[in-house]
N, CA, C and O atoms as a GROMACS GRO file, in nm:
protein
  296
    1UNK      N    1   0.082  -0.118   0.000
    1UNK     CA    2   0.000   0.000   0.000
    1UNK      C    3   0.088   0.126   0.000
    1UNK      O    4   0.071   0.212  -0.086
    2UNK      N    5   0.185   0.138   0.100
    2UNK     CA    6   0.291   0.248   0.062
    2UNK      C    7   0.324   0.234  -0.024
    2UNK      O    8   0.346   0.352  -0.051
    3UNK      N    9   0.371   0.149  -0.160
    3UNK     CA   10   0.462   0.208  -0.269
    3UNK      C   11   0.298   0.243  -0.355
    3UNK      O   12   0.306   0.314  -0.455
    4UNK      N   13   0.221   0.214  -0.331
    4UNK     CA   14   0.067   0.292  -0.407
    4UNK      C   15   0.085   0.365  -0.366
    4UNK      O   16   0.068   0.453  -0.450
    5UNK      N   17   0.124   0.422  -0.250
    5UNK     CA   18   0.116   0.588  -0.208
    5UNK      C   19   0.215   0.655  -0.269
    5UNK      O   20   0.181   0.739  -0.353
    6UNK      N   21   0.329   0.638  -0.247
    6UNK     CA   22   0.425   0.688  -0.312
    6UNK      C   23   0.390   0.701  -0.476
    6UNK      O   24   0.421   0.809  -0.526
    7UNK      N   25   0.348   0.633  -0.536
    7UNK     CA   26   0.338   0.586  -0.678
    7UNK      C   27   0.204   0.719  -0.739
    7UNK      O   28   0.211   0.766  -0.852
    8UNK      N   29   0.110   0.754  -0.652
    8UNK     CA   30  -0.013   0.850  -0.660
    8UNK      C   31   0.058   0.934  -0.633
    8UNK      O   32   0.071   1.001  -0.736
    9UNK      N   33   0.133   0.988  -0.531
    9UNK     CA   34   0.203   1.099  -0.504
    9UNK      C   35   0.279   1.180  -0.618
    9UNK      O   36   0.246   1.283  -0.678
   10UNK      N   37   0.389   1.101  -0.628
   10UNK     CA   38   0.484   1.108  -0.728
   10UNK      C   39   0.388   1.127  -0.920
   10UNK      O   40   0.435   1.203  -1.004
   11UNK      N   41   0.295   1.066  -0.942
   11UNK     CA   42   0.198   1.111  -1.032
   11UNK      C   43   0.098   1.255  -1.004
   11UNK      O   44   0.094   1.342  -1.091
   12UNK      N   45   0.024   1.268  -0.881
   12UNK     CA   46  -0.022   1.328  -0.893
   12UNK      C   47   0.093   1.503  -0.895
   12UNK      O   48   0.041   1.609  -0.929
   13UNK      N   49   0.208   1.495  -0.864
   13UNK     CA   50   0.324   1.610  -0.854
   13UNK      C   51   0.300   1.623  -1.000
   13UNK      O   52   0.235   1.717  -1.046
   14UNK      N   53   0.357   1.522  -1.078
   14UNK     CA   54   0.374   1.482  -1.207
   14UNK      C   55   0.248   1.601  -1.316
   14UNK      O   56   0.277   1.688  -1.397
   15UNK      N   57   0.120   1.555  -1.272
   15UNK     CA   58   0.028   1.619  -1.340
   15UNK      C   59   0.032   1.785  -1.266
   15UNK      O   60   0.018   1.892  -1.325
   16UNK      N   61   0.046   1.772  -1.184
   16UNK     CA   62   0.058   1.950  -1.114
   16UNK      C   63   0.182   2.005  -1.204
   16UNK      O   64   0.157   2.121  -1.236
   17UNK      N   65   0.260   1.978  -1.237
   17UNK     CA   66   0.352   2.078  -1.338
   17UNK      C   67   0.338   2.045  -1.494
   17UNK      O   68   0.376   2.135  -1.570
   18UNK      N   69   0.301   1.957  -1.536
   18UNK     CA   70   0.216   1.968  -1.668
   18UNK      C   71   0.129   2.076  -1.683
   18UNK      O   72   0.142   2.159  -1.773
   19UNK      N   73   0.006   2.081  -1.564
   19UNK     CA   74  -0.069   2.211  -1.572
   19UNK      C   75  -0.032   2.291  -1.539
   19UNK      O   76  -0.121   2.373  -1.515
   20UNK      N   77   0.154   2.357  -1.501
   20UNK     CA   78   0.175   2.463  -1.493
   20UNK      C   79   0.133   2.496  -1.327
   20UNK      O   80   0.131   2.610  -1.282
   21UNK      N   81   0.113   2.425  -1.281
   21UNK     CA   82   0.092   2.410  -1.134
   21UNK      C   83  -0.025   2.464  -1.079
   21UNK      O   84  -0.050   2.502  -0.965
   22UNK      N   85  -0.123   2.458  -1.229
   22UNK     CA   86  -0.294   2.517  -1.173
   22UNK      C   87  -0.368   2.412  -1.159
   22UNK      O   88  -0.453   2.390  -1.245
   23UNK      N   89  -0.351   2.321  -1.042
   23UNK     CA   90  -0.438   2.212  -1.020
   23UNK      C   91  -0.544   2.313  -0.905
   23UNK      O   92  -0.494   2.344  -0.797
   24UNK      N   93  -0.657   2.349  -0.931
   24UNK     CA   94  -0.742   2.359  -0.863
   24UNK      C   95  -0.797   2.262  -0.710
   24UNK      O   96  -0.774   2.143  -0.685
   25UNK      N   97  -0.876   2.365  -0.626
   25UNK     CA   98  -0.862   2.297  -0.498
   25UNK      C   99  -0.954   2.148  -0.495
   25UNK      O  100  -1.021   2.098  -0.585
   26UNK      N  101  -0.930   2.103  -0.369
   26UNK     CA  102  -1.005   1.965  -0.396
   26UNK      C  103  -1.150   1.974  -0.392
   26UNK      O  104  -1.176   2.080  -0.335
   27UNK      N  105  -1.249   1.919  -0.422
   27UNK     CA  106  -1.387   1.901  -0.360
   27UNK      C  107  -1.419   1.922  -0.194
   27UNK      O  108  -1.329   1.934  -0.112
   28UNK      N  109  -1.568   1.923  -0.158
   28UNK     CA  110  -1.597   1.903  -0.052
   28UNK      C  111  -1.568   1.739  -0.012
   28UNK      O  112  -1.517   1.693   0.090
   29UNK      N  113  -1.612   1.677  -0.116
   29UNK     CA  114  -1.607   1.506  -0.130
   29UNK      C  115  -1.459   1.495  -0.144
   29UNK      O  116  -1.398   1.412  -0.077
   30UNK      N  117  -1.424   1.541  -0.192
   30UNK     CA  118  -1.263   1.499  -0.234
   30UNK      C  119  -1.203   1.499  -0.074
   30UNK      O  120  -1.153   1.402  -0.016
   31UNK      N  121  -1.221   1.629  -0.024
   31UNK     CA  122  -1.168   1.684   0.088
   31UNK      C  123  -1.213   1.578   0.212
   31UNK      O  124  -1.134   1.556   0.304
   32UNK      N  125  -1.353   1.511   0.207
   32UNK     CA  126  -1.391   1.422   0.320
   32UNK      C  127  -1.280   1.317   0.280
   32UNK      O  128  -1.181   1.317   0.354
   33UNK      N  129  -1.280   1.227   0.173
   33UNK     CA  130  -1.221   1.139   0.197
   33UNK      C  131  -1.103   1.118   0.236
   33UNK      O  132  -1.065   1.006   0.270
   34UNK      N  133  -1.011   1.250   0.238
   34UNK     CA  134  -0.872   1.256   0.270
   34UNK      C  135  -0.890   1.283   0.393
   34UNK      O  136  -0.791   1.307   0.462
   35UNK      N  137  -0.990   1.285   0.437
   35UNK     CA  138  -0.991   1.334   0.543
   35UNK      C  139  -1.028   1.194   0.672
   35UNK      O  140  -0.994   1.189   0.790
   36UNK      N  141  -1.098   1.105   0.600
   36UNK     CA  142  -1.119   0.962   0.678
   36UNK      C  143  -0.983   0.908   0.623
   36UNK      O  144  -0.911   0.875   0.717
   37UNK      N  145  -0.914   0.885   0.478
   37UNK     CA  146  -0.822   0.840   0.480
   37UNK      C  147  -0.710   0.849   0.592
   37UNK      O  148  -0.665   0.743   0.635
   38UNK      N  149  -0.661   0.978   0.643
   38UNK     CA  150  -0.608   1.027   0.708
   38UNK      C  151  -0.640   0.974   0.887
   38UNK      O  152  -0.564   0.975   0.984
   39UNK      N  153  -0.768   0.937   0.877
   39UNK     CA  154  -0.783   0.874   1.069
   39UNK      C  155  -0.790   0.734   1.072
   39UNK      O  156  -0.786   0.663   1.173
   40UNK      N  157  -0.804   0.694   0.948
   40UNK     CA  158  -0.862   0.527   0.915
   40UNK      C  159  -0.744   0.487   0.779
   40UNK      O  160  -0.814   0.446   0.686
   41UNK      N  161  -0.628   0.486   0.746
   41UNK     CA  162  -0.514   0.476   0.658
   41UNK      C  163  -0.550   0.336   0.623
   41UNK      O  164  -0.574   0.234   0.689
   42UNK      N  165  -0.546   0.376   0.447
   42UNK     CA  166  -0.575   0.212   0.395
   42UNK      C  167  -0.743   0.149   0.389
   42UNK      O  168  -0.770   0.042   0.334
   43UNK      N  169  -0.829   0.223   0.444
   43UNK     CA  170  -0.975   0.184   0.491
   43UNK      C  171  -1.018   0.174   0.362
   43UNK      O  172  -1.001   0.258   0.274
   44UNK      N  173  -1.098   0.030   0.351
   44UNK     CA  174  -1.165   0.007   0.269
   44UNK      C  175  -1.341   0.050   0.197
   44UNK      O  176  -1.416   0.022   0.104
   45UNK      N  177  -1.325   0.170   0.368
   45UNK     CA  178  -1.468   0.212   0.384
   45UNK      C  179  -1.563   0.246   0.219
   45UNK      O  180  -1.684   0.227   0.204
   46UNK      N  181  -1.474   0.295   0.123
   46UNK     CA  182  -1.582   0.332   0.045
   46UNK      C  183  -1.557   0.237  -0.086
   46UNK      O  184  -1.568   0.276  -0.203
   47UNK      N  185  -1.532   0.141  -0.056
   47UNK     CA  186  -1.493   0.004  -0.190
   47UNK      C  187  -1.618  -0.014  -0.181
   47UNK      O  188  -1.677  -0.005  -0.073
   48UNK      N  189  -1.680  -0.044  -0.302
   48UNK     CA  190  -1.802  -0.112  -0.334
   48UNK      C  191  -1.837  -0.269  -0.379
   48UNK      O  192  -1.888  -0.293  -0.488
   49UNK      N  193  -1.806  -0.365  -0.290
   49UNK     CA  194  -1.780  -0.502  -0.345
   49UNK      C  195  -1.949  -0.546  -0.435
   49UNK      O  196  -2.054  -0.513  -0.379
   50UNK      N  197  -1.953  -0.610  -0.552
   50UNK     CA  198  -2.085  -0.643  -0.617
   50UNK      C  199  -2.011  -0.789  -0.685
   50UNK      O  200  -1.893  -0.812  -0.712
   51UNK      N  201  -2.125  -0.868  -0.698
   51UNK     CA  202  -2.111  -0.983  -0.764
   51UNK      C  203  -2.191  -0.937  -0.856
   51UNK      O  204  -2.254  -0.833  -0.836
   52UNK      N  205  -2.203  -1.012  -0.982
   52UNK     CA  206  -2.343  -1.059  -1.113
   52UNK      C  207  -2.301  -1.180  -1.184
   52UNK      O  208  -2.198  -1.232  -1.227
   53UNK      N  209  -2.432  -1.201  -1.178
   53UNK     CA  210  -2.406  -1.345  -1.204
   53UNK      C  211  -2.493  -1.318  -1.416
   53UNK      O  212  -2.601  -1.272  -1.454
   54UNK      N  213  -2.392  -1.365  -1.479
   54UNK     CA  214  -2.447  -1.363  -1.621
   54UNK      C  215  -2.487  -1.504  -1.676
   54UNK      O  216  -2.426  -1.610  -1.664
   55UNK      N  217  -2.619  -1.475  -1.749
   55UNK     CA  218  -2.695  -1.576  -1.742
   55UNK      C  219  -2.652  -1.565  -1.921
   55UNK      O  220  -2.626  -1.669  -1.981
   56UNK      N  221  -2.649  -1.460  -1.976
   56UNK     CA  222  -2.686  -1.448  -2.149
   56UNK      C  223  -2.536  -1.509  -2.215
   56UNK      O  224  -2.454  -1.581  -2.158
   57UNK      N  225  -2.530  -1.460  -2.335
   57UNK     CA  226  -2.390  -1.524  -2.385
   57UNK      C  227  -2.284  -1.407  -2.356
   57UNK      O  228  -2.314  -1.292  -2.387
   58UNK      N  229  -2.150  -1.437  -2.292
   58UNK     CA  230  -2.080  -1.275  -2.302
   58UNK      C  231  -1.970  -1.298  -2.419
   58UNK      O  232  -1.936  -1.402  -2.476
   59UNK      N  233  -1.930  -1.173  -2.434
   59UNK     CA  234  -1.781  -1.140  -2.549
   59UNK      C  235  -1.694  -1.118  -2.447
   59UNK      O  236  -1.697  -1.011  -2.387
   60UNK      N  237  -1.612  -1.211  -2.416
   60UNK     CA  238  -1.522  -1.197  -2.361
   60UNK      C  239  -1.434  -1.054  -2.380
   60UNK      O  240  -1.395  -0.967  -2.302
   61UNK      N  241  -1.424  -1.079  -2.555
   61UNK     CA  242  -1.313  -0.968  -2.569
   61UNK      C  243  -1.352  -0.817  -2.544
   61UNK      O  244  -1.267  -0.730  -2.525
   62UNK      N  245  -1.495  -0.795  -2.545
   62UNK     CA  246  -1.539  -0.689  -2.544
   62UNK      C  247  -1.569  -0.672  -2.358
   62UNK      O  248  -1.592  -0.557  -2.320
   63UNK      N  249  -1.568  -0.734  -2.297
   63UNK     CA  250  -1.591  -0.718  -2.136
   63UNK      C  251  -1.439  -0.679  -2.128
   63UNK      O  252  -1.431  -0.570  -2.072
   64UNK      N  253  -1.353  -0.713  -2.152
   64UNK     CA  254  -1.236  -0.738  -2.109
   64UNK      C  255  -1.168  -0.575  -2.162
   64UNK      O  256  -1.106  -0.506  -2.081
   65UNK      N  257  -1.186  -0.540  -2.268
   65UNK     CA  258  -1.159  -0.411  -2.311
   65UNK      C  259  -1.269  -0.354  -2.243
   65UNK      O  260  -1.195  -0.332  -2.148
   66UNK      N  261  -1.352  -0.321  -2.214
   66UNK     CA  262  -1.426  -0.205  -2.146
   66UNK      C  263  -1.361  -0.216  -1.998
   66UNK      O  264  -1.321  -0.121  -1.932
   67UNK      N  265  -1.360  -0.344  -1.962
   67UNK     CA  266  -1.262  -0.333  -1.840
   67UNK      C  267  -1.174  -0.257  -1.835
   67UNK      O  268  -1.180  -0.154  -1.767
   68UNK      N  269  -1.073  -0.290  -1.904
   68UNK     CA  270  -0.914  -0.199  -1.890
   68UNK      C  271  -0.951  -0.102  -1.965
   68UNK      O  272  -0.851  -0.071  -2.030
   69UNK      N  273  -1.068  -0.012  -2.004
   69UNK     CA  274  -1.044   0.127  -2.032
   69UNK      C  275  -1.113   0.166  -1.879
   69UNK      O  276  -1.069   0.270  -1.831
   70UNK      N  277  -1.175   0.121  -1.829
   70UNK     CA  278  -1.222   0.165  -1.657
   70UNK      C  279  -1.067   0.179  -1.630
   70UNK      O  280  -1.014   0.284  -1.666
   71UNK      N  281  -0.995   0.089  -1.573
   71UNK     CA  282  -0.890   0.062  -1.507
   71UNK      C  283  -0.774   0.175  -1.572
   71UNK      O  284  -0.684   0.204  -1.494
   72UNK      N  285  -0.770   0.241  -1.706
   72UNK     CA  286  -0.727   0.318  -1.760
   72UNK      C  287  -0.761   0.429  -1.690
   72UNK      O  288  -0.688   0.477  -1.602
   73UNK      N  289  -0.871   0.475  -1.724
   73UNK     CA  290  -0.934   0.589  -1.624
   73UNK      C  291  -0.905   0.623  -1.533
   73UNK      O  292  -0.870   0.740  -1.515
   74UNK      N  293  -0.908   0.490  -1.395
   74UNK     CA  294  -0.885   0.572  -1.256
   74UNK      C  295  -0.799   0.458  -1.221
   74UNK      O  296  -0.741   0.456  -1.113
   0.00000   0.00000   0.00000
């Protein structure tokens, strides 16, 4: 979990001088969660665990790419 921290850190610096160092302030939301992060380190509090169960036929290849453009994203 520390070298994820380090690893967000070191990126998020990264994008602050790309923009010339106009990263705007955080959210109210943004701001809570750093803010439980910070008393509860590592808390899984806002993971959303879901199962589904697929009954129809799937495309693998096409689940699998919409996947890793999520995982791209964030």
């Amino acid at each position: 979990m520390d070298a994820q921290r380090k690893a967000l850190a070191a990126l998020l610096l990264e994008r602050r001088a790309q923009a010339g160092g106009r990263i705007g302030p955080a959210s109210f939301a943004q701001q809570r969660l750093w803010i439980i992060d910070q008393l509860v380190p590592a808390s899984a509090e806002y993971n959303v665990a879901i199962a589904l169960r697929i009954t129809a036929s799937l495309d693998e290849d096409a689940l699998r790419s919409a996947l890793t453009a999520v995982v791209r994203r964030h």
